[in-house]
N, CA and C atoms as an extended XYZ file, in Angstrom:
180
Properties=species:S:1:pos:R:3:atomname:S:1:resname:S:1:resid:I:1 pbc="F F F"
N        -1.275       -0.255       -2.861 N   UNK     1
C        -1.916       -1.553       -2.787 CA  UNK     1
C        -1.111       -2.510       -1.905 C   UNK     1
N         0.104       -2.481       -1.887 N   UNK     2
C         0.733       -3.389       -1.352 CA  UNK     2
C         0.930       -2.632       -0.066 C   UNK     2
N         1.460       -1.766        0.271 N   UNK     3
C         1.000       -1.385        1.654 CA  UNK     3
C         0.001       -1.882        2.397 C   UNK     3
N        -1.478       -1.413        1.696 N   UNK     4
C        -2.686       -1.716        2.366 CA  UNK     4
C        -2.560       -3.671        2.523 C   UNK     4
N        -2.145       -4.542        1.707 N   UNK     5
C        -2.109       -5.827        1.875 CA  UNK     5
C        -1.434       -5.990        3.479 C   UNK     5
N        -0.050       -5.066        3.377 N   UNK     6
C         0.868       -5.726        4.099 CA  UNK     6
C        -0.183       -5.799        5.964 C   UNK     6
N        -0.798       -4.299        5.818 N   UNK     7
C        -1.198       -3.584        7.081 CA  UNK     7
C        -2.157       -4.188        7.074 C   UNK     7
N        -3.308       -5.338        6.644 N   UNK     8
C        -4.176       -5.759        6.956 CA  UNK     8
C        -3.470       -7.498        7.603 C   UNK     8
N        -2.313       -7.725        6.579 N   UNK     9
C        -1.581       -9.164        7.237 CA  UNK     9
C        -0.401       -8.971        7.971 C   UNK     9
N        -0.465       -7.849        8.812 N   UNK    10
C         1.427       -7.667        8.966 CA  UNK    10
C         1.405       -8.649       10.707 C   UNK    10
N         0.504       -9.000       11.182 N   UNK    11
C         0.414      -10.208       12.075 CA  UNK    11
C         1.185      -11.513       11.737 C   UNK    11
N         0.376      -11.674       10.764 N   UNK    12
C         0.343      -13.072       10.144 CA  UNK    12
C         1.782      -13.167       10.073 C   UNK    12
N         2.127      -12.250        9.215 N   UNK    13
C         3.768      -11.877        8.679 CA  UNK    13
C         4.768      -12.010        9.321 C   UNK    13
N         4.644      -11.312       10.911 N   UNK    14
C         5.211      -10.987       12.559 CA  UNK    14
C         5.635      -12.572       13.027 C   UNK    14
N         4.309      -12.797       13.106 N   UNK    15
C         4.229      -14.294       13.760 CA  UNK    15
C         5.142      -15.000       13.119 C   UNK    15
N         5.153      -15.330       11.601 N   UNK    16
C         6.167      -16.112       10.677 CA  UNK    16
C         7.574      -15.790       10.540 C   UNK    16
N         8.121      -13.931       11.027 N   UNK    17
C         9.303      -13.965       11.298 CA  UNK    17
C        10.012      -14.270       12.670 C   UNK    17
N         8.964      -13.862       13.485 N   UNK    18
C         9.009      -14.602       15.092 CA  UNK    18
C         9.475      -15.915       15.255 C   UNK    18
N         8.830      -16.766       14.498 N   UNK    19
C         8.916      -17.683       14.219 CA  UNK    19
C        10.329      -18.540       13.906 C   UNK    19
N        10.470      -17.885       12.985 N   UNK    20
C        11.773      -18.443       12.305 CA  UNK    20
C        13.022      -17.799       13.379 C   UNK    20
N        13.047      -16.699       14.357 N   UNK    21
C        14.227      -16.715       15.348 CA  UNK    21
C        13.848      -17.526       16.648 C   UNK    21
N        12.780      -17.696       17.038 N   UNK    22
C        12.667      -18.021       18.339 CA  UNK    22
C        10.968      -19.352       18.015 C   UNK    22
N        10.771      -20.151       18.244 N   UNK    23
C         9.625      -20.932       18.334 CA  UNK    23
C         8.987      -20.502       19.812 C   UNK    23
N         9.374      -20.564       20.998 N   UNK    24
C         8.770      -20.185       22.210 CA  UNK    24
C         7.921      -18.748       21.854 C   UNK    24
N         6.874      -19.157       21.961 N   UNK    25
C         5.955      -17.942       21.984 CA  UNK    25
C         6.311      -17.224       23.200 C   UNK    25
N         6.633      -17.787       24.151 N   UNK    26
C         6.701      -17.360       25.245 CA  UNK    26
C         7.065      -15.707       25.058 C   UNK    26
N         8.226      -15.682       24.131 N   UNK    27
C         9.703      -14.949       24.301 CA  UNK    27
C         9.055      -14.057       23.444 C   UNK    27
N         7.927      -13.919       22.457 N   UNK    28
C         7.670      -13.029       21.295 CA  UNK    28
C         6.720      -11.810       22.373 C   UNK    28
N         7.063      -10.371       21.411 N   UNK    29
C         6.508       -9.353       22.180 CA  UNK    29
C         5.047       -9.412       22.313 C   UNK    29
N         4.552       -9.318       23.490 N   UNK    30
C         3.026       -9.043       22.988 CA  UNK    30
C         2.424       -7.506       22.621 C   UNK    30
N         1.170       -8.066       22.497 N   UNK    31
C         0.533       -6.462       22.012 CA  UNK    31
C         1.371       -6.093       20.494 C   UNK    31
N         1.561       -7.185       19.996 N   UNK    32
C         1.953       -6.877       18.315 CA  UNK    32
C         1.112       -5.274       17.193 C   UNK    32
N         1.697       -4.795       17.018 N   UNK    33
C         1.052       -3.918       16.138 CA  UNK    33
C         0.994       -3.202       14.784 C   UNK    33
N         0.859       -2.558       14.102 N   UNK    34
C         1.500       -2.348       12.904 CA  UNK    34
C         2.977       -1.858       13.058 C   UNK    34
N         2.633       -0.841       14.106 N   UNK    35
C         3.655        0.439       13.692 CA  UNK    35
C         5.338       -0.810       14.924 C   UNK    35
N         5.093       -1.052       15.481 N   UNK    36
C         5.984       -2.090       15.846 CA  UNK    36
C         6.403       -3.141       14.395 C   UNK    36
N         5.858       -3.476       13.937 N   UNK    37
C         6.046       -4.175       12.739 CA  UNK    37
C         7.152       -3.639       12.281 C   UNK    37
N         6.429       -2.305       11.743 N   UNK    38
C         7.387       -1.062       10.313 CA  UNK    38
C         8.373       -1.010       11.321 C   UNK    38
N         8.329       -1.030       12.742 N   UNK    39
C         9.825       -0.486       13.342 CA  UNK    39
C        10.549       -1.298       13.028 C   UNK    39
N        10.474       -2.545       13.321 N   UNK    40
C        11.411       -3.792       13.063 CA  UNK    40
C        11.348       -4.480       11.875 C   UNK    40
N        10.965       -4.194       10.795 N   UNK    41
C        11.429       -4.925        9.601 CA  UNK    41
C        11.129       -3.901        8.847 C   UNK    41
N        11.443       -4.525        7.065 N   UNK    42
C        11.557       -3.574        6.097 CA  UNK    42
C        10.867       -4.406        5.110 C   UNK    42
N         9.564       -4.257        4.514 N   UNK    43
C         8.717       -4.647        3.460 CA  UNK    43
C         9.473       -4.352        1.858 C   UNK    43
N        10.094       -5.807        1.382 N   UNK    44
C        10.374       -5.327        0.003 CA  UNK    44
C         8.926       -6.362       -0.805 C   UNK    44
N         9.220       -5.890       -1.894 N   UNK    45
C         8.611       -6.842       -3.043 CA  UNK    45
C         9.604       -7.393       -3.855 C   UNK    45
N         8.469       -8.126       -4.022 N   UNK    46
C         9.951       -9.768       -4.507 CA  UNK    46
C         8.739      -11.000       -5.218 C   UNK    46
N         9.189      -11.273       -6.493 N   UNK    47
C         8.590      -12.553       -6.937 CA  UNK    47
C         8.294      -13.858       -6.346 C   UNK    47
N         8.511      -13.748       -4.980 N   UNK    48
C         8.729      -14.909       -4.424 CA  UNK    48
C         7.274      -15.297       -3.946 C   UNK    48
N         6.603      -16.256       -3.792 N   UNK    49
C         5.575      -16.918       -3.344 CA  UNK    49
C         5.365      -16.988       -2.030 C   UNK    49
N         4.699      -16.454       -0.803 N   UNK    50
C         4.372      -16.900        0.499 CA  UNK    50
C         3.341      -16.956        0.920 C   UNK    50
N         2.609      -18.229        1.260 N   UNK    51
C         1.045      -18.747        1.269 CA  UNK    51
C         0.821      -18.320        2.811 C   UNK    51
N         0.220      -17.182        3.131 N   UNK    52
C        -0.444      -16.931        4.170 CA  UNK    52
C        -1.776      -16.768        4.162 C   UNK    52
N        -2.538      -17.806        3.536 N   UNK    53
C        -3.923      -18.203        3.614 CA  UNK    53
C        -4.114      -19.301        4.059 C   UNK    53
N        -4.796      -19.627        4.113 N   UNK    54
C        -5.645      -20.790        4.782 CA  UNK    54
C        -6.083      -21.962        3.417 C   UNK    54
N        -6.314      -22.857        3.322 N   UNK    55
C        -7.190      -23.684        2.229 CA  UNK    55
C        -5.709      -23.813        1.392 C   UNK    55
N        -6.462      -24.911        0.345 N   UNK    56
C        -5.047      -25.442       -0.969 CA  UNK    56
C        -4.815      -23.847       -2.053 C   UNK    56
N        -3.751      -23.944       -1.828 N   UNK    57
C        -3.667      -22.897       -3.140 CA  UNK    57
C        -4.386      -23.886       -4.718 C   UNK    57
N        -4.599      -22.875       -5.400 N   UNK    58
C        -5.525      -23.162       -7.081 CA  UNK    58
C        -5.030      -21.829       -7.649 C   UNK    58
N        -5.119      -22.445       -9.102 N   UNK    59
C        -5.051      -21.527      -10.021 CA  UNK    59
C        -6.065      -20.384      -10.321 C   UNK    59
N        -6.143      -19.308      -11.049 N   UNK    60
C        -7.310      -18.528      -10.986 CA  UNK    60
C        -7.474      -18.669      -12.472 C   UNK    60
């Protein structure tokens, strides 16, 4: 399950660690992809909260 999450957002994810070393898009690789992803980072799970949606977070 969490696999399949990561591989449907691992963009979103890319962009936000991109992010945090370099702001110039310029400088970020293009043609982003999964398997570039898995090369360069390591997916743990962790209690921690990270809102990569859109709209106010709510309770369910």
């Amino acid at each position: 399950e969490v696999e399949r999450w990561v591989r449907k957002h691992f963009d979103e994810l890319f962009v936000n660690e991109l992010n945090d070393w370099c702001t110039d898009e310029e400088r970020w690789p293009p043609g982003r992809t999964y398997k570039m992803f898995a090369d360069w980072f390591t997916v743990e799970v962790h209690s921690m909260v990270l809102d990569v949606e859109e709209g106010p977070i709510t309770k369910e």
